[in-house]
C-alpha positions in Angstrom: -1.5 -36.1 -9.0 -1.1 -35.4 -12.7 1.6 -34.0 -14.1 1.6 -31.7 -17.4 4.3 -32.6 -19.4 6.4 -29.2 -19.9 6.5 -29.1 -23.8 2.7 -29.2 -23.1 2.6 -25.8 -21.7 3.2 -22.5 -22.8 6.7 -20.7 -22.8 6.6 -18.3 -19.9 6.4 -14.7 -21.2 9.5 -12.8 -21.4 9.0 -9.7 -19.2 12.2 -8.2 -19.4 10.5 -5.3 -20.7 8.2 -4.7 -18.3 9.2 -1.7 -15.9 10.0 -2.0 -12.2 8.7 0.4 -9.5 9.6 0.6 -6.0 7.6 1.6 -3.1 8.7 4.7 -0.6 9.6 2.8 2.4 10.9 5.5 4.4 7.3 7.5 3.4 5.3 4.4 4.5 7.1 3.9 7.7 6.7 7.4 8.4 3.0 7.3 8.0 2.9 3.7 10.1 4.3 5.8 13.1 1.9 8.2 12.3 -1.0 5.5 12.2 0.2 4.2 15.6 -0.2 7.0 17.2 -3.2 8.5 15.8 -4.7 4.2 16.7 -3.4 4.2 20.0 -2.2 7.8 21.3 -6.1 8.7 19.8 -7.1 6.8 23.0 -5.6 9.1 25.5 -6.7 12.2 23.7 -9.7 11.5 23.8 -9.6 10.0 27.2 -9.0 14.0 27.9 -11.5 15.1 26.1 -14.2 13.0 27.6 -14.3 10.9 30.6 -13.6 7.5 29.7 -13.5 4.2 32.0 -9.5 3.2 32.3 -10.6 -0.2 31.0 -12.4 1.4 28.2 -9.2 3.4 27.3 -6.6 0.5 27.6 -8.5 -1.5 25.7 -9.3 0.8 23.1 -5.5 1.1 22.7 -4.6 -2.5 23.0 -6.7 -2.4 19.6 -5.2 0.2 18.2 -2.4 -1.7 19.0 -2.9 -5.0 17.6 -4.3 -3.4 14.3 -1.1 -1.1 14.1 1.2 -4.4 15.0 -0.4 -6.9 12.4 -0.9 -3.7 9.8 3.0 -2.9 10.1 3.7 -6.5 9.4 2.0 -6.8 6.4 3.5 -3.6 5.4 6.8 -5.1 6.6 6.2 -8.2 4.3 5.6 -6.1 0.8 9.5 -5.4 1.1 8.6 -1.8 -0.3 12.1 -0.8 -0.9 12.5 -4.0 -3.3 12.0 -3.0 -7.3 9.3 -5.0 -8.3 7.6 -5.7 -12.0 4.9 -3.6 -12.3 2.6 -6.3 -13.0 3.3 -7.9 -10.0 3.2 -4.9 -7.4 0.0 -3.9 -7.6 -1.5 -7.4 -6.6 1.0 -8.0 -4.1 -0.1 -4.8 -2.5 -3.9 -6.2 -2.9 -3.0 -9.4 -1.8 -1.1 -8.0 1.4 -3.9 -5.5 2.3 -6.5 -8.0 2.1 -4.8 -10.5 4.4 -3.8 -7.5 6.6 -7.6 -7.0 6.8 -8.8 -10.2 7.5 -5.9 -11.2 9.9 -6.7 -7.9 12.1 -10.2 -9.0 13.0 -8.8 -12.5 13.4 -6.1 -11.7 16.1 -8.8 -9.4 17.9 -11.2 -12.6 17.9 -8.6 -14.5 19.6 -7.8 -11.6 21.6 -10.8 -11.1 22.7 -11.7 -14.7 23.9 -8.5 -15.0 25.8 -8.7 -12.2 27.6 -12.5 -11.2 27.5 -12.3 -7.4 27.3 -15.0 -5.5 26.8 -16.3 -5.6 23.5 -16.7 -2.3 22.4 -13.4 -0.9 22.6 -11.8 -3.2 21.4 -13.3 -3.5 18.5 -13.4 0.4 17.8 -9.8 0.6 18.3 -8.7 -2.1 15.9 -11.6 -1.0 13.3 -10.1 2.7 13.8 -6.6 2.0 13.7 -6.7 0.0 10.7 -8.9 2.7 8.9 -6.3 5.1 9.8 -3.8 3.2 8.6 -5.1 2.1 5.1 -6.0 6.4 4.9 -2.7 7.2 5.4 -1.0 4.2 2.8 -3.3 4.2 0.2 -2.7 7.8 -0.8 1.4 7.6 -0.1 1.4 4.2 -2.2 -0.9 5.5 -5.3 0.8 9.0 -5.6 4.3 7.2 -5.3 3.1 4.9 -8.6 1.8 7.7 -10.1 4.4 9.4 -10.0 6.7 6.6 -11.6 4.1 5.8 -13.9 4.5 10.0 -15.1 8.3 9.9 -14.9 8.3 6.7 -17.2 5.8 8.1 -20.1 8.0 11.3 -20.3 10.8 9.1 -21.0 9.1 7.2 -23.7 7.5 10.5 -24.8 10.8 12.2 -24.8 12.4 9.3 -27.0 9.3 8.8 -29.4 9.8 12.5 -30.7 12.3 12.9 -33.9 13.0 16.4 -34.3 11.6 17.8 -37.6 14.0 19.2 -40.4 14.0 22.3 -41.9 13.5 20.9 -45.7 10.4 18.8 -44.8 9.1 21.5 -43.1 9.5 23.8 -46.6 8.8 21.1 -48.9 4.9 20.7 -47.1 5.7 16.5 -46.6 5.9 17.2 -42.9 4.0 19.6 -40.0 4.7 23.3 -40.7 6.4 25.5 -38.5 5.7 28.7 -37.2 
């Protein structure tokens, strides 16, 4: 293995400066129990609605299950309530959501060749529930960082403005004022 001496690399950038933004973790669990039912309760409903097989509707909820299960974790592993850099959450939120949605299909393929359900709803209900579940995050998660992105440029609005004084004003150095 070779080793880079350390005075060979570059100083690590100092990011004290760099704001940190939190996640609403009470919001996003709110809308995981929402997700879970909508991915698995769905089943029943619309068991009610239309005739379905009693296979077809427990497993159609075993993978609304799985997906809500393996989803919750990875929502679980963000630690949302944490204050993170703002550099750094957005790509752990990527980063968690695409392992979310490759490990999903992965635990339903060894799901599905342990057990050999049928095919069809098992695969609709981890496909739906993890749908649901990514519609009901995405918008929580992006209107949460838009709204500390807002809060945090009226700050630095609010302490970029110098009032104006009345002698510039009459002089005509600075901006007139009405």
């Amino acid at each position: 293995m070779v080793r880079i001496p350390s005075d060979l690399l570059p100083p690590p950038a100092d990011r004290s400066g760099e704001p940190l933004y939190t996640l609403p973790g009470g919001l996003l669990l709110a809308g995981w129990a929402i997700a879970v039912l909508l991915g698995v309760g769905g089943w029943f409903v619309a068991g009610q609605v239309r005739p379905l097989e009693p296979e077809t509707l427990r497993w159609g909820a075993i993978g609304g299950a799985v997906a809500s299960a393996v989803g919750g974790l990875g929502l679980l592993i963000l630690v949302p309530w944490k204050p993170r850099r703002s550099g750094d959450l957005a790509p752990l939120w990527m980063a968690s959501t695409v392992a979310r949605i490759l490990a999903i299909p992965a635990v339903g393929f060894l799901l599905y060749f342990a057990a050999r359900p049928p095919e069809r709803p098992l695969v609709i209900g981890l496909a739906g529930a993890t749908l649901v579940l990514l519609a009901i995050e995405v918008p929580i998660i992006a209107k949460a960082m838009l709204g500390q992105l807002a809060e945090e440029e009226a700050a630095a609005s609010k302490a970029t403005i110098e009032p104006v004084s009345d002698e510039t004003a009459e002089s005509g150095d600075g901006p007139a004022r009405n």
